[in-house]
C-alpha positions in Angstrom: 90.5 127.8 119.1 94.0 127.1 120.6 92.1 126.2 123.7 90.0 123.8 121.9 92.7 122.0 119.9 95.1 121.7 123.1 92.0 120.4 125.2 90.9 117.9 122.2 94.7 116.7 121.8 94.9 116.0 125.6 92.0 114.4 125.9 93.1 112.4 123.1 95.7 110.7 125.0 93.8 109.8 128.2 91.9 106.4 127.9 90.4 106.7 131.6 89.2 110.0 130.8 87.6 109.0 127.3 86.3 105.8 128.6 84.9 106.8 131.4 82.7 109.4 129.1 82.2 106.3 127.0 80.4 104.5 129.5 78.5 107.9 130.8 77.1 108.2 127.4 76.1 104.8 126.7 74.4 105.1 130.4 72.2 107.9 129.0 71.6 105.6 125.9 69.2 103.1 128.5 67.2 106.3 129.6 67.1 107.3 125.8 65.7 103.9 125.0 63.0 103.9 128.2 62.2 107.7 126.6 61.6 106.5 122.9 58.3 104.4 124.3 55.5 106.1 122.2 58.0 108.9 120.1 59.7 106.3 117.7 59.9 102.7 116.9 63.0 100.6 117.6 64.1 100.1 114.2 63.4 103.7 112.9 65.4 105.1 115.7 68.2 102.3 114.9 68.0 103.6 111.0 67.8 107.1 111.7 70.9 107.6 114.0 73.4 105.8 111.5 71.9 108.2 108.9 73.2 111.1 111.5 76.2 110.0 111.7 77.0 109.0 108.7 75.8 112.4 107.5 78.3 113.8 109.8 81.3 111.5 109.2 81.5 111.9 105.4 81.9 115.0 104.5 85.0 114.7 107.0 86.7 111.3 106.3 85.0 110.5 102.9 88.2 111.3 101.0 90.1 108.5 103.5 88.0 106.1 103.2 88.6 106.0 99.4 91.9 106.0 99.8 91.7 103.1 102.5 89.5 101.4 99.6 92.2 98.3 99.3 91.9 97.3 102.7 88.5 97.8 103.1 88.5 95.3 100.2 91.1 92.7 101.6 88.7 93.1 104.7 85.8 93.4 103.9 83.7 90.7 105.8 85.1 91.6 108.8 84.0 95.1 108.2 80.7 94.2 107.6 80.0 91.8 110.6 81.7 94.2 112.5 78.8 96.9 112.2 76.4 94.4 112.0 77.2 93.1 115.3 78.8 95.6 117.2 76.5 98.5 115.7 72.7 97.3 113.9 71.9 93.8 116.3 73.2 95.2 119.4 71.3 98.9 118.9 68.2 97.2 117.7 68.2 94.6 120.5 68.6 97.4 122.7 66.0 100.1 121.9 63.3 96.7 121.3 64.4 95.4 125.0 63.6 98.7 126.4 59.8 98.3 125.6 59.5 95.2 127.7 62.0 96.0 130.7 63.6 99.3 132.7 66.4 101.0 132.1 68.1 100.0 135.1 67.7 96.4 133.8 69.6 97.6 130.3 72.0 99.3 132.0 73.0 96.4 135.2 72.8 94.3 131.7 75.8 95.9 130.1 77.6 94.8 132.9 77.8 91.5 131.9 80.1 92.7 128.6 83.2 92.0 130.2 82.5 88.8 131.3 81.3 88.0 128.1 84.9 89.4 126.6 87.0 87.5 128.8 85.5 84.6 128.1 85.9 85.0 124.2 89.9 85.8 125.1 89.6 81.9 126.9 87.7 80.3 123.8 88.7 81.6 121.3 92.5 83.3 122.1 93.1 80.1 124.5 93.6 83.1 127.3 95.3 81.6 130.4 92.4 81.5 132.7 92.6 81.1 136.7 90.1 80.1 139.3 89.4 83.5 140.5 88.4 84.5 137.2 86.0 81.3 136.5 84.2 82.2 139.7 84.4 86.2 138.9 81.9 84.9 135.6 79.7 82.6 137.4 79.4 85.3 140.3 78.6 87.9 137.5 76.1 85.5 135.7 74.3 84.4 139.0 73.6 88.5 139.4 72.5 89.0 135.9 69.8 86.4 136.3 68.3 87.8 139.7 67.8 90.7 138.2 66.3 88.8 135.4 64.2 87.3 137.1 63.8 89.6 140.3 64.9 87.4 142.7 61.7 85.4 142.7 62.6 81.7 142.4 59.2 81.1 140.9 59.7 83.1 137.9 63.3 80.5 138.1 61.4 77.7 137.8 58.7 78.4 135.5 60.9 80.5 133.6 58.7 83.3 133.0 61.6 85.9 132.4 61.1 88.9 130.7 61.5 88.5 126.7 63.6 92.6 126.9 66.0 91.4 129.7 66.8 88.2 126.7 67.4 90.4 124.0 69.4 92.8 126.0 71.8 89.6 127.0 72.2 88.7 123.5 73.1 92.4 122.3 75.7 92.3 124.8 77.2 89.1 123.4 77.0 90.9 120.0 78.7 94.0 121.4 81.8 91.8 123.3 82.4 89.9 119.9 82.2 93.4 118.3 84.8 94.4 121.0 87.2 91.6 120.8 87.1 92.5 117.3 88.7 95.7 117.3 91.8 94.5 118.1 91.9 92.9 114.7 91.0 95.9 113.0 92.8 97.2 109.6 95.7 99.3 110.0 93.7 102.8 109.5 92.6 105.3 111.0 90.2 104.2 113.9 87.4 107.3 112.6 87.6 106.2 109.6 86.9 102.6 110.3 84.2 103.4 112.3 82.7 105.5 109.2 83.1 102.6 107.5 81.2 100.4 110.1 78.3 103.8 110.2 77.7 103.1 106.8 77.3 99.3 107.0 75.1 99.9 110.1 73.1 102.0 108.5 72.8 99.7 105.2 71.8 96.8 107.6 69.2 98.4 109.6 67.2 99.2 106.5 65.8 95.4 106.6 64.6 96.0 110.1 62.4 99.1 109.4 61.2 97.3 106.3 60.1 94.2 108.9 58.5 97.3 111.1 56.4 98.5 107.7 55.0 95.5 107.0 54.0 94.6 110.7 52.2 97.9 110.7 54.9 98.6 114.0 56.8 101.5 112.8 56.2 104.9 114.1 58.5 108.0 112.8 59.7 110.2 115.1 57.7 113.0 116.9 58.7 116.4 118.1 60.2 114.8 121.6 61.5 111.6 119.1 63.6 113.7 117.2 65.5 115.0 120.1 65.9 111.8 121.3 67.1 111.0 118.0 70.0 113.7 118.5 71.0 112.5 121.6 71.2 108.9 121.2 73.1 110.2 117.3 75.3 112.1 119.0 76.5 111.0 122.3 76.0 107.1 121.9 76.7 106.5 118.5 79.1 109.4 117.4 81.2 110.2 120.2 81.2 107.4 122.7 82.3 105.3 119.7 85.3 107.2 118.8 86.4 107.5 122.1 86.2 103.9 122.8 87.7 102.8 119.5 90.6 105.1 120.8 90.2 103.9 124.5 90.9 100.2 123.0 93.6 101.7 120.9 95.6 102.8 123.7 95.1 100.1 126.1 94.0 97.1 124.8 90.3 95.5 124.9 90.5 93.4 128.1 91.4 96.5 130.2 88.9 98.8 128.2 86.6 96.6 129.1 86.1 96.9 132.5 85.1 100.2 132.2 81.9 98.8 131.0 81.3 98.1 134.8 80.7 102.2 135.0 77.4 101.6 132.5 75.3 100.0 135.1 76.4 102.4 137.9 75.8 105.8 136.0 72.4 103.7 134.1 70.9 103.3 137.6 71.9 106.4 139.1 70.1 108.1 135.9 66.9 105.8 135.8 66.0 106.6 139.0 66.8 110.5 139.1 65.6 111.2 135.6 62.6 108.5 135.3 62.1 107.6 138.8 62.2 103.9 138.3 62.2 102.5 141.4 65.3 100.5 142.0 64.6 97.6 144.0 66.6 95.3 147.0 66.9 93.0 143.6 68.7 95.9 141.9 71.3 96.2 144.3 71.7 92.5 144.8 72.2 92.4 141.4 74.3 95.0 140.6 76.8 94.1 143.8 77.1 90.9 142.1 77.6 91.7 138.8 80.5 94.3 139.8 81.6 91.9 141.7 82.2 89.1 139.3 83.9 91.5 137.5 86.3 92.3 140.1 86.8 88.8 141.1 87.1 87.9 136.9 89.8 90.8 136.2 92.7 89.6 139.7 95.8 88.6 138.2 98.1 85.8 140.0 
């Protein structure tokens, strides 16, 4: 136990450690998506974890969260959007795109999140912005479309793109407003917010598996589903979310968000090992670009 607790309180204080497990998890999160196909539907599975993990979070920070009651109330839009966006749209986005495209396209994907952030510090915080870093985002958009559309300029022009490599774009705008957001968030706690968001998550994902009823679409998890389940609960939306709350925490959003640029790395790494998608001359082209941008988008003066 004394092991445990010293190992959890230095681990505590390490943002590269922690993020860098952030981004491995959220990695696995692509193959968990590609796995789902067949074992549960979208929506379900984006229901179901928030009921995990708000089943877990509870019994442990229920009592602090009614004593954080006031600010919750003083801020409670901004709670709400914040699990709606960072949490329901960009999870069910996600686990819907990875019907219609590979994992290694959901995972090269995230890598467009901190492009996406810096450019919400320039519009919205008026960020001082330099050349570098304009060409770093264009660089890093120009790779997300060839792998879009896989570096066939016909697919360009007629713009036949894949309708799961759109939705994944959009849930990573949702998650960089989600991540610019935390640096706003109430003076708490950061588990306990994040309860807070779990339970709005799960409130707001109920629509979504009502929308699956009706379309005749939704499919409860099977045997295989439910471990998924438990893995995507777990890892992706448990742990990887404290420890990039705390990540943030301790070094700001900008910088915690260039660890993003690990998702597509350990995502392709683990498509083609554990599914054996093939990854492509398109892949890497898109990938180095992507990375990249990034690099390009984070030089200072």
């Amino acid at each position: 136990m004394k092991f445990l607790n010293s190992l959890r309180q230095g681990l505590w204080g390490r943002a590269y450690v922690l993020l860098v497990l952030t981004t491995l998890m959220w990695a696995g999160n692509g193959i968990a998506g590609r796995l789902a196909i067949g074992e549960v539907s979208p929506m379900v599975l984006t229901c179901l974890r928030w009921i995990v993990v708000v089943a877990i979070l509870l019994p442990l920070v229920g009592r602090q969260l009614v004593a954080e009651w006031a600010k919750f109330k003083a801020r409670w839009l901004f709670t709400i959007l914040m699990g709606v966006f960072g949490f329901t749209a960009f999870n069910a986005l996600f686990y819907a795109a990875a019907h219609h495209t590979s994992a290694v396209n959901l995972t090269i994907f995230q890598g467009s999140i901190p492009v996406f952030v810096l450019l919400g510090m320039i519009l919205v915080f008026r960020a001082r912005v330099i050349p570098l870093q304009i060409l770093g985002m264009i660089v890093t958009l120009i790779g997300v479309i060839m792998v879009s559309v896989k570096a066939d300029w016909e697919i360009l022009k007629t713009l036949a793109i894949n309708i799961g490599d759109v939705w994944m774009l959009i849930a990573c705008v949702f998650y960089s407003i989600y991540t610019l957001g935390l640096r706003y968030r109430p003076e708490m706690p950061g588990l306990v917010f994040f309860a807070a968001m779990a339970v709005v998550a799960f409130a707001s994902s109920l629509p979504l598996v009502g929308v699956e009823m009706i379309q005749g679409t939704a499919q409860f998890p099977t045997p295989k589903g439910w471990l998924i389940l438990l893995y995507v609960a777990l890892l992706p939306s448990l742990l990887s979310q404290i420890f990039f709350i705390r990540g943030v925490e301790l070094i700001g959003p900008a910088r915690a968000g260039l660890f993003v640029n690990l998702v597509p790395v350990f995502g392709a790494l683990l498509a083609v090992v554990l599914l054996g998608e093939p990854f492509a001359t398109y892949h890497a082209l898109g990938l180095a670009l992507v990375l990249g941008g990034i690099w390009l988008a984070e030089r200072r003066r």
